[in-house]
C-alpha positions in Angstrom: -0.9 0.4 -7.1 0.4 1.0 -10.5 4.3 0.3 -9.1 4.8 -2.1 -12.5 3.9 0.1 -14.7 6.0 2.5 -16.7 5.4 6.0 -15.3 6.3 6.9 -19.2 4.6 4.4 -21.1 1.7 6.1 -23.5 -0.7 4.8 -21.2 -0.1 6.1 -17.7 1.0 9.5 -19.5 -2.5 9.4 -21.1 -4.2 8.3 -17.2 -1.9 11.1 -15.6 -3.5 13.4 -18.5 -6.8 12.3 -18.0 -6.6 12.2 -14.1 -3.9 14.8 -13.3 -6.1 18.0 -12.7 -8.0 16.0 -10.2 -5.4 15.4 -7.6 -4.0 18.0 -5.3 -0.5 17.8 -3.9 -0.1 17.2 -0.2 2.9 16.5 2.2 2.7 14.6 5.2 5.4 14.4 8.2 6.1 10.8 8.9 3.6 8.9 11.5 0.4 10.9 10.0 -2.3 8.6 9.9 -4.6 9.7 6.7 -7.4 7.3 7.2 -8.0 6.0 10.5 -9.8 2.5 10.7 -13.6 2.9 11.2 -13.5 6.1 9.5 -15.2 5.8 5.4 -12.5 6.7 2.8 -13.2 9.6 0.7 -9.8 10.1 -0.6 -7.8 8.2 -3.0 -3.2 9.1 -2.9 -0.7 8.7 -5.4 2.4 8.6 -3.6 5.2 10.6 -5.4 7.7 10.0 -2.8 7.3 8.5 0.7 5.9 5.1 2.1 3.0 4.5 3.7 1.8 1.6 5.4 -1.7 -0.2 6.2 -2.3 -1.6 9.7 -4.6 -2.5 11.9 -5.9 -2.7 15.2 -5.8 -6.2 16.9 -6.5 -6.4 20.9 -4.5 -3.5 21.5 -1.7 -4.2 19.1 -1.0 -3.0 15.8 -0.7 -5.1 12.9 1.3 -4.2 9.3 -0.5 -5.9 6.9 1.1 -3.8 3.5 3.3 -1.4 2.6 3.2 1.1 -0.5 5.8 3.5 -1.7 6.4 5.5 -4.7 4.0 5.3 -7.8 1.5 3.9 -5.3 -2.4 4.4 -5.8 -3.6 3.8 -1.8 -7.0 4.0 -0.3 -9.4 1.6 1.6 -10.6 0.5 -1.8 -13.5 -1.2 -0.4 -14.5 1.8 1.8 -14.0 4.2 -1.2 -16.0 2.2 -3.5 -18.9 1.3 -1.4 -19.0 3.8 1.2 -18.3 1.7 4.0 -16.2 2.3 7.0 -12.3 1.4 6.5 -11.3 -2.1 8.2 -7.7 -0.6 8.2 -5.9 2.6 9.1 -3.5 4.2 6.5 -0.3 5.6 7.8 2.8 7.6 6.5 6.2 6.1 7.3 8.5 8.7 5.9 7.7 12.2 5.1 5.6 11.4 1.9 4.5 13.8 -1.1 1.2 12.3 -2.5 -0.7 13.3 -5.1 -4.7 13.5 -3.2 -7.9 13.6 -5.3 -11.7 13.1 -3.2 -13.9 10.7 -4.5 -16.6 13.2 -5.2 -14.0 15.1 -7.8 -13.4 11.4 -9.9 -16.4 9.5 -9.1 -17.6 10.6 -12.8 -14.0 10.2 -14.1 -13.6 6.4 -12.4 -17.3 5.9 -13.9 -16.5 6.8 -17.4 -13.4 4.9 -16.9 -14.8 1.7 -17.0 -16.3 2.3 -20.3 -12.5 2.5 -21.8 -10.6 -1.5 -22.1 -7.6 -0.1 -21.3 -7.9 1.6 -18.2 -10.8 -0.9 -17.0 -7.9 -3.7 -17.5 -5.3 -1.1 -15.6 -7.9 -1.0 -12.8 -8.4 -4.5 -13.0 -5.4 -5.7 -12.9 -4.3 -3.4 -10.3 -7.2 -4.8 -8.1 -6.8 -8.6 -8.9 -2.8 -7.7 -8.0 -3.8 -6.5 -4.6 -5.6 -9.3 -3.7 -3.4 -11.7 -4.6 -0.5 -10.2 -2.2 -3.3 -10.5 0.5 -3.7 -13.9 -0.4 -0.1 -14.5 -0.4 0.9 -12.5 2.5 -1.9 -14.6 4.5 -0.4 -18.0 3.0 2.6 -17.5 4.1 1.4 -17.7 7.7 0.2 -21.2 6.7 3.1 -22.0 4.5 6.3 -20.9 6.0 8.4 -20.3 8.9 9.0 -16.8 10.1 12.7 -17.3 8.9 11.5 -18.1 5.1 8.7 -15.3 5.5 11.9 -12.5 6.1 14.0 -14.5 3.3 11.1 -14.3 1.3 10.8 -10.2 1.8 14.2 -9.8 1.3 14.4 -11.5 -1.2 11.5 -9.9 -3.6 11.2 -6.6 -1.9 15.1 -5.5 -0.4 13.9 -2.0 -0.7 11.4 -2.8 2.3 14.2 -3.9 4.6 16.1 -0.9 3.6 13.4 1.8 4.0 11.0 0.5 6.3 11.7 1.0 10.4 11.8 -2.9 12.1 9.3 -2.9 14.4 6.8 -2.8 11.5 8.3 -5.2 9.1 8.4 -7.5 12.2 5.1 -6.4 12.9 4.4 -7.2 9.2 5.4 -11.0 9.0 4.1 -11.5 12.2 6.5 -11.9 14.9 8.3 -9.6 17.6 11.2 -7.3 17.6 13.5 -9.6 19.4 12.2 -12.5 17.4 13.3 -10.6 14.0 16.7 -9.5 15.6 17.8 -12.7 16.0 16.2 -14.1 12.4 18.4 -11.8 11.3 21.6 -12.4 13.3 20.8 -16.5 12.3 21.0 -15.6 8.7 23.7 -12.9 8.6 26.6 -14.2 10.8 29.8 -13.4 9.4 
């Protein structure tokens, strides 16, 4: 969630500050699901070192619809601010460190919050940037070939390809195993 952002910049030093004594560390092994789909998020993590990804549950298949690794703020945002059940589960990747705080601990904290420009416009902005990778990430369904979706990845985000295992960034742009194996082979002959 807060990925752009300086970890050392006056601000997020004044947030972790502010917000710090909240959160509780927790590890989890890789493949720990943290908040199952269906299930109404009550926890908010700040990943200090890991990956976790989002993913859910289509006719029997799962489907990678995000990815979030260090310096991450993850949750079902929409389940954790209004209560309702999760339309996504949230998974671990990697063994992952997070920071873990539970909304009733910074409900009154994410309240008074809003009542400060600054971090109002962090959360904000942070918000407005989420939704506008799910709006891109569902355009380029619409827009582009599977080929330009991978080129596209690897272009903006290489350490995905690195770190992430590739059944779930094939999973993630859409397409099968095989079909990203040989995307890949296409584009990386010698």
């Amino acid at each position: 969630m807060f990925e752009k952002f300086e970890p050392t910049s006056p601000l997020m030093q004044t947030f972790i500050a502010t917000y710090g004594p909240y959160f509780k560390a927790a590890s989890y092994p890789a493949k720990t699901i943290v908040l199952e789909e269906g299930q109404v998020a009550t926890r908010v993590f700040w990943i200090k070192k890991g990956c976790m990804r989002v993913w859910l549950n289509r006719e029997g298949q799962d489907v990678t619809f995000q990815f979030f690794l260090e310096n991450s703020l993850v949750s079902s945002i929409e389940s954790f601010w209004k209560g309702q059940p999760s339309t996504f589960t949230l998974e671990t990747i990697e063994p992952t460190e997070v920071w873990v705080a539970d909304k009733e601990d910074i409900q009154p904290l994410l309240d008074s919050s809003l009542n400060h420009p600054e971090y109002r416009d962090l959360f904000i902005d942070v918000i407005f940037q989420r939704t506008f990778d799910y709006v891109n990430h569902s355009l380029s369904f619409i827009q582009l070939t599977p080929e330009q979706r991978y080129l596209k990845l690897f272009e903006t985000r290489p350490e995905l390809i690195k770190r992430i295992p590739q059944h779930y960034i094939a999973s993630y742009l859409g397409i099968s195993k095989v079909h990203l194996s040989r995307i890949k082979n296409k584009l990386f002959r010698s």
